[in-house]
C-alpha positions in Angstrom: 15.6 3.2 -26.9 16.8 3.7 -30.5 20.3 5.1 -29.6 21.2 2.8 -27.0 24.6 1.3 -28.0 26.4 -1.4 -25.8 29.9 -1.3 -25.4 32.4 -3.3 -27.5 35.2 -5.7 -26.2 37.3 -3.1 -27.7 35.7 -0.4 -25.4 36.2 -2.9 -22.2 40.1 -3.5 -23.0 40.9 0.4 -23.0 38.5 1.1 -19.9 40.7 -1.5 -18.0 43.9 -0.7 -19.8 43.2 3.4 -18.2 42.3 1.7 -15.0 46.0 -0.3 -15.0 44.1 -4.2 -14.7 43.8 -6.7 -17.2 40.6 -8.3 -16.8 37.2 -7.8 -15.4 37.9 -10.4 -12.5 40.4 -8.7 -11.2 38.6 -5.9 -10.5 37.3 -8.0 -7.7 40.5 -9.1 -6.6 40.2 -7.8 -2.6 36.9 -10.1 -2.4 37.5 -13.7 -0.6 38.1 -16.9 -2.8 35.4 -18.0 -0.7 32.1 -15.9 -2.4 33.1 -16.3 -5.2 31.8 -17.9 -8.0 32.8 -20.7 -9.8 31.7 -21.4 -13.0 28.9 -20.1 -15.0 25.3 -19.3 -13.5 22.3 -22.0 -13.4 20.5 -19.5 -16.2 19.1 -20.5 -19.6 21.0 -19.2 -22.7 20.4 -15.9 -23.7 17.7 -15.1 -26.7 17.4 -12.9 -29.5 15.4 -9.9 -29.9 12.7 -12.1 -32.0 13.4 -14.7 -30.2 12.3 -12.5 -26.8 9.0 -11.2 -28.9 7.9 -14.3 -29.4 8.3 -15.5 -26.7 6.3 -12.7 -24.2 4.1 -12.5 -27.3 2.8 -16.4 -26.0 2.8 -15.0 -23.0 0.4 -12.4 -23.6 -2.1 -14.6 -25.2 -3.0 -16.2 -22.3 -4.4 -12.7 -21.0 -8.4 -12.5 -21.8 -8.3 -8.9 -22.9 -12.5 -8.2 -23.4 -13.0 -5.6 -26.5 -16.2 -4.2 -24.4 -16.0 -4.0 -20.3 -18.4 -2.2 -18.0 -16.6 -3.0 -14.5 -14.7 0.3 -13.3 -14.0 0.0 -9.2 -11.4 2.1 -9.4 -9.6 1.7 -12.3 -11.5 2.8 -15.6 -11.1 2.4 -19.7 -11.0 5.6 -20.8 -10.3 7.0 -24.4 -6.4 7.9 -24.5 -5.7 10.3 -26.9 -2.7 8.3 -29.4 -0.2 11.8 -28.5 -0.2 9.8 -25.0 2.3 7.0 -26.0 3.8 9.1 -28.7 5.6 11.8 -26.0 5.5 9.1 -23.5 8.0 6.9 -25.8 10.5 9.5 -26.4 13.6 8.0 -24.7 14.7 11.5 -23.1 11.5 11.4 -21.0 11.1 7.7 -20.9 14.0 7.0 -19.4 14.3 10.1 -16.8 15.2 9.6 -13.1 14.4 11.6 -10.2 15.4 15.2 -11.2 18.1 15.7 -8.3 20.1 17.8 -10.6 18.2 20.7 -11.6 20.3 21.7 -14.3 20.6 18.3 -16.0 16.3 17.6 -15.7 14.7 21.0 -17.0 12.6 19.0 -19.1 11.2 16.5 -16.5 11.0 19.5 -13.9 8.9 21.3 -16.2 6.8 18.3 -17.0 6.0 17.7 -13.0 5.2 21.5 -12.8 2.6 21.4 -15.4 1.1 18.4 -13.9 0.8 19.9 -10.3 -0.8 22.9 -12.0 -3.4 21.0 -13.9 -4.1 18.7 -10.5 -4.5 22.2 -8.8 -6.7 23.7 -11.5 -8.9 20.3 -11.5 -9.5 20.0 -7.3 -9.5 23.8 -6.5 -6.9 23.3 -4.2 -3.7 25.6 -3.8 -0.6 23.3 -3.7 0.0 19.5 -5.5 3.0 17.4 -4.9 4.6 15.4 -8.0 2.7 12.6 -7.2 3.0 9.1 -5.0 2.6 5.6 -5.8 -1.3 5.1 -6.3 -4.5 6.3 -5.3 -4.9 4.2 -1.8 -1.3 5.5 -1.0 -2.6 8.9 -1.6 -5.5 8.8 0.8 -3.6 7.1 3.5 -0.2 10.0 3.4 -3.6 12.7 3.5 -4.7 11.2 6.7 -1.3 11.2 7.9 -0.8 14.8 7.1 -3.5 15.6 9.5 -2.0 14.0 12.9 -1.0 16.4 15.4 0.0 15.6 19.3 -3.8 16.4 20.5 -5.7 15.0 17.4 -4.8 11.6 16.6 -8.5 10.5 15.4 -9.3 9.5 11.5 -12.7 9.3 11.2 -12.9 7.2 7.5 -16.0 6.2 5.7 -17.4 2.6 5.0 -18.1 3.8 1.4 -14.9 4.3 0.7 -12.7 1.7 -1.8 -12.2 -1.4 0.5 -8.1 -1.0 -0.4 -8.0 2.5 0.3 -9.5 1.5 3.3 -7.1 -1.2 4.3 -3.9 0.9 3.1 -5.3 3.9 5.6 -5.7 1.2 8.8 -2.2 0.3 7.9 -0.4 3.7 8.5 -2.8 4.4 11.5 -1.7 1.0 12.7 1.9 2.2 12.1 1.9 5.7 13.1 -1.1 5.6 16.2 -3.8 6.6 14.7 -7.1 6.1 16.3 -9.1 4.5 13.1 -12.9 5.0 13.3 -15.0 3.5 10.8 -18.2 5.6 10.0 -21.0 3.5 8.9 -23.0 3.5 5.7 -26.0 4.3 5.6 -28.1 3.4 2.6 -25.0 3.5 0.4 -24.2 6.8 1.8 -22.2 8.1 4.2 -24.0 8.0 8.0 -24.6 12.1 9.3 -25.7 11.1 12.4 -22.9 8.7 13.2 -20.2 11.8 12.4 -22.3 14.5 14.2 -22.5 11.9 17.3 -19.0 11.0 17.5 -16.9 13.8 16.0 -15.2 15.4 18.6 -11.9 17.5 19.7 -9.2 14.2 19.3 -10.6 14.1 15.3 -8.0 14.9 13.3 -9.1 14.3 9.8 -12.4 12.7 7.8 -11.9 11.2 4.7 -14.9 10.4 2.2 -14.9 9.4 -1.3 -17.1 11.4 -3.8 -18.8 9.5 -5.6 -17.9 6.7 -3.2 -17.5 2.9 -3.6 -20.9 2.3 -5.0 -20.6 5.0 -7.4 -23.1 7.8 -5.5 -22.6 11.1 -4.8 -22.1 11.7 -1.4 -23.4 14.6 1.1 -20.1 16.1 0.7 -21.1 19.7 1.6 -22.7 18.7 5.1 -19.8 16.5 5.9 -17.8 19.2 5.8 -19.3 21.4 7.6 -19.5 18.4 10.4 -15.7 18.1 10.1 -15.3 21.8 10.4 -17.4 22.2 13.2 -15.4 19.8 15.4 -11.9 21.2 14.2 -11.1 18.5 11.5 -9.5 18.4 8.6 -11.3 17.6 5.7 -10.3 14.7 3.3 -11.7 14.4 -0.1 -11.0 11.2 -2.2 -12.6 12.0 -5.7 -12.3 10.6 -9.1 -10.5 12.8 -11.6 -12.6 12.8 -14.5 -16.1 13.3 -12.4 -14.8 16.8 -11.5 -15.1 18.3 -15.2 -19.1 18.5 -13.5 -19.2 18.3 -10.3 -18.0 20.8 -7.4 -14.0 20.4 -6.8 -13.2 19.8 -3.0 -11.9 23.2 -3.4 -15.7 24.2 -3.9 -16.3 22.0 -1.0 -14.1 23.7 1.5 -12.0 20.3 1.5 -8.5 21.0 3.3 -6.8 18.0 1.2 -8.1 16.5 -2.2 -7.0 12.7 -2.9 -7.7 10.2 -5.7 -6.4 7.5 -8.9 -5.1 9.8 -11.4 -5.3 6.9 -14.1 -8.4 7.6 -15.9 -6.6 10.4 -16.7 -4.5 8.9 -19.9 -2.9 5.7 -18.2 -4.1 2.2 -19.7 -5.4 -0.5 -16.9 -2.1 -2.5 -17.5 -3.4 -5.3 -15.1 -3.2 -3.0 -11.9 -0.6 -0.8 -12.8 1.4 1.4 -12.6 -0.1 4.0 -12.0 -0.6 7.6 -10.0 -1.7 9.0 -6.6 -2.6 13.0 -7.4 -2.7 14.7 -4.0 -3.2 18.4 -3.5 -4.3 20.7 -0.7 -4.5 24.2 0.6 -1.9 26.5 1.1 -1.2 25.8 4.7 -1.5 22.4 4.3 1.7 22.7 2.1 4.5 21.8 4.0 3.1 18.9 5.0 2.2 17.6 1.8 4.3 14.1 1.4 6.7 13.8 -1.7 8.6 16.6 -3.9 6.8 19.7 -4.9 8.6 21.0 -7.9 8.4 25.2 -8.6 9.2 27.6 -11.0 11.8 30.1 -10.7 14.1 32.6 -12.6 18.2 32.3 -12.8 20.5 35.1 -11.9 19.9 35.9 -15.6 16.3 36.4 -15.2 16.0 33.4 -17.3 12.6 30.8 -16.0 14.2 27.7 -14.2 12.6 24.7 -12.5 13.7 23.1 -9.7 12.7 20.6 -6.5 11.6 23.0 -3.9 10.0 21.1 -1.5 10.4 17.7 0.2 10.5 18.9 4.1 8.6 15.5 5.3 11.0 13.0 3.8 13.5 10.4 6.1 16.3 11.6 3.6 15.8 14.9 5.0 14.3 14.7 8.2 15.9 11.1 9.2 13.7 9.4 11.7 11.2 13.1 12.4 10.3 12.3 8.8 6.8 12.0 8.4 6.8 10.1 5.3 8.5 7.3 3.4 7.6 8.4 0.3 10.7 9.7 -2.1 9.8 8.5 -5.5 7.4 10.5 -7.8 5.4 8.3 -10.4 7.2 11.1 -13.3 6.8 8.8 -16.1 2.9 8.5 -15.2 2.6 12.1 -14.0 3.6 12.8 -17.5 1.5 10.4 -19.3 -1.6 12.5 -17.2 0.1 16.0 -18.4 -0.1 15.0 -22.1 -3.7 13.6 -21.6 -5.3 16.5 -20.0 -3.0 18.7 -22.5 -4.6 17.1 -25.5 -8.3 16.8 -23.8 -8.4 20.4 -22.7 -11.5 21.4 -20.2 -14.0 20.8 -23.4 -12.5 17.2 -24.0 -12.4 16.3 -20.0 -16.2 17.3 -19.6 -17.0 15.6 -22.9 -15.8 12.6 -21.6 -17.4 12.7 -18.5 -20.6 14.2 -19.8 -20.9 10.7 -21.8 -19.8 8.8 -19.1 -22.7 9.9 -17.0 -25.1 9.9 -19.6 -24.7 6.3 -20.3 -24.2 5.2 -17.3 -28.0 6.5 -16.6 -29.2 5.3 -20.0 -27.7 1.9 -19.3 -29.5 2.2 -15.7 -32.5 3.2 -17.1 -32.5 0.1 -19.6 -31.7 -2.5 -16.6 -34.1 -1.4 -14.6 -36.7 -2.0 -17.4 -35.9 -5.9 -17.8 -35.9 -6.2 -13.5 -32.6 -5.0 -12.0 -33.9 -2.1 -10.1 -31.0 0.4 -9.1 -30.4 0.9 -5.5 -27.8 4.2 -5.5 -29.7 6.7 -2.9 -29.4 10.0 -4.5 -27.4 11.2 -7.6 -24.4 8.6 -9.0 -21.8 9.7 -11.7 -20.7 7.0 -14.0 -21.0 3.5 -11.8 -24.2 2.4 -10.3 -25.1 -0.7 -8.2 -28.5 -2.8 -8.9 -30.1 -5.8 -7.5 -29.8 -9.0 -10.1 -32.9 -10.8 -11.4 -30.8 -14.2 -11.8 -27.7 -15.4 -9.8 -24.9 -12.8 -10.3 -22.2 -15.8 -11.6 -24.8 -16.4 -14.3 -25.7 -13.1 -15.7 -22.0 -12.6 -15.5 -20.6 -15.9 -17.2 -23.1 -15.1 -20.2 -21.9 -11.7 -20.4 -17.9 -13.2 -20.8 -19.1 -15.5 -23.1 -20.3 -12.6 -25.8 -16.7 -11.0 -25.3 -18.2 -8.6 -22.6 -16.9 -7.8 -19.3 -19.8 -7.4 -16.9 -20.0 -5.2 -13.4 -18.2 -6.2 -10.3 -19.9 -8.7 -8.0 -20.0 -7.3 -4.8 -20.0 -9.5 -2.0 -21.0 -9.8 2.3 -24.2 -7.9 2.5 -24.7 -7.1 -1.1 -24.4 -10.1 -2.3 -26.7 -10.4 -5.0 -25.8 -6.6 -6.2 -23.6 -5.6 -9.5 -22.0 -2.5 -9.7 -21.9 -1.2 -13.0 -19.6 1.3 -15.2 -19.7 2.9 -18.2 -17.3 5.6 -19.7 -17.1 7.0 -23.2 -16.2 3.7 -24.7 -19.0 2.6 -24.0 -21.5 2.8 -27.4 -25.0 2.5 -27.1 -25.1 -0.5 -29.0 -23.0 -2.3 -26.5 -25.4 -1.6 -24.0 -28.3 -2.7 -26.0 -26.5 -5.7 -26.5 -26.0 -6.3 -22.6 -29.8 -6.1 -21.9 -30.5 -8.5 -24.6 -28.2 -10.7 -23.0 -30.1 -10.4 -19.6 -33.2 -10.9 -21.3 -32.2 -14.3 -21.6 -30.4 -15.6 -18.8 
């Protein structure tokens, strides 16, 4: 914020002299003596800029920040190119508001344009919006998208992130959905449950692939289940996985969800970050948010503008379908710059090393007795069964500077999920297993 200059006492005296009042409190001359108030605020003196770093620099130091982590669930440590925070810092950008004014906000149109695009070329899909808050918010406006007046059925799987699935029985709860839960069934999303119950009321079924546990999922049969009983199809999917796997596009999904912040955000302590959401092209006008679009002028010159938030109480009032009027632009942008610098060779070099470890790191912890359960295929996270008691294998892995998998809990109790990404080097991994061998 390098040009950021405050006004001068100068500059308040001839802003109030042009205004015909003497001093700021008269301005609020109409207000009763009454609210007022008197004196000065209960507030500790103000700092200086040194004075301010050093003091949220003490703060910081209480954080445990772990130079080597393999827990994802969600949100991942990825490799963000350094072009990230450089573009991301330049005040013009950094500082931009919702683009009401197309002719002020070419710049941040443009920017939300390109990252539909790249969500669109990524999932397959036809249309993206410019974003919502985060990935549970995401998953839970695609299930809302898919209520009609005879189909008020979301048929949502178990494997599925436990706060995406919380978020979702929140807007059913508030907008009358029927939730049903479809079991898991070795990990894995239960066929026979959805073949069983599916039937005309379903409006949408929403799976995550890879799911909570890190496997791939039946996605291709689930779809055709949803298809056959005249659902909509719901793909939650992690953004990074599909530089190899099939996009929901490939999968006949109608709507593709997921966390865009492995995609060039940093974990920040939970945020913030990005819900991507796209679908196909007659899903469109029921896609939550703004869609920004390209155009021409009466010049024939290219233009960008807001040309699409149908579903919003701003402009619908109370027939809105959706809350949500804020894009995530600063974050959108951060994802346009990462998958700008990455390219499709970067994106499935990070993911090809992702995976790879991940199974090298499986292989290697199954050799020293924690067998993996995953049924089927897994991308980059991987769930096994632990030899000793979870709080020990995972106290002696903090105590190395290492930030071991998630505990899971309930049922699995007992069970780690593991992550790797790219940042993950082979030694590190080594060095895990001849941690293990000793606890």
């Amino acid at each position: 914020m390098g040009s950021f200059i405050p006004a001068t006492d100068q500059d308040r005296k001839e802003m109030l002299s042009a205004i015909g009042v003497e001093k700021i409190e008269d301005l609020f001359g109409q207000l009763p003596q009454e609210v007022m108030l008197k004196g000065e605020l209960n507030l500790p003196r103000g700092m200086s800029e040194m004075e301010v770093y050093r003091k949220m620099e003490g703060i910081a130091s209480k954080n445990k920040v772990f130079p080597v982590v393999f827990r994802g669930v969600g949100a991942y440590k990825h490799y963000i190119p350094s072009i990230v925070k450089s573009v991301l810092s330049k005040e013009t950008l950094y500082t931009a508001y919702t683009p009401y004014q197309a002719e002020l906000s070419q710049g941040i149109l443009r920017s939300i344009f390109e990252y539909q695009t790249m969500i669109c070329e990524l999932t397959g899909m036809d249309t993206a919006n410019a974003s919502v808050y985060d990935g549970a918010a995401a998953a839970a406006e695609a299930v809302a998208m898919c209520r009609d007046r005879k189909k008020d059925k979301a048929f949502v799987s178990a494997a599925v992130h436990p706060q995406v699935m919380e978020t979702i029985k929140t807007y059913c709860f508030g907008n009358g959905m029927e939730l049903v839960v479809i079991p898991e069934k070795d990990g894995l999303t239960d066929l026979d449950f959805l073949k069983e119950k599916a039937d005309a009321q379903t409006a949408c079924v929403y799976i995550q692939n890879p799911n909570y546990y890190g496997s791939l999922e039946p996605a291709e049969e689930i779809g055709t289940i949803a298809k056959e009983a005249g659902a909509k199809y719901i793909m939650g999917v992690n953004p990074i996985s599909l530089a190899l796997i099939k996009t929901p596009g490939e999968y006949g999904a109608d709507i593709a969800v997921g966390e865009g912040q492995p995609l060039g955000l940093p974990l920040s302590f939970g945020g913030p970050y990005i819900g991507f959401m796209a679908c196909t092209k007659d899903m469109t006008r029921k896609l939550p948010g703004r869609i920004a679009g390209e155009t021409v002028d009466s010049n024939g010159k290219t233009g960008y503008v807001l040309t699409l938030q149908a579903r919003e109480q701003h402009i619908r009032r109370e027939k809105a379908l959706s809350n949500i009027c804020s894009n995530q632009a600063l974050c959108a942008l951060a994802v346009s710059v990462y998958l700008s610098a990455m390219g499709p060779e970067g994106l499935k070099e990070a993911a090809v090393q992702s995976m790879s470890k991940a199974h090298y790191m499986a292989d290697r912890l199954e050799s020293i007795g924690y067998p993996v359960i995953n049924e089927g295929e897994f991308f980059h996270e991987f769930v096994t069964i632990s030899k000793a008691p979870t709080e020990d294998v995972l106290r002696a892995l903090e105590n190395q500077g290492i930030l071991g998998g998630y505990p899971l809990t309930g049922k699995r109790a007992g069970q780690i999920l593991w992550c790797c990404t790219e940042l993950n080097a082979k030694d590190d991994i080594d060095r895990v297993i001849d941690i293990l061998k000793e606890v």
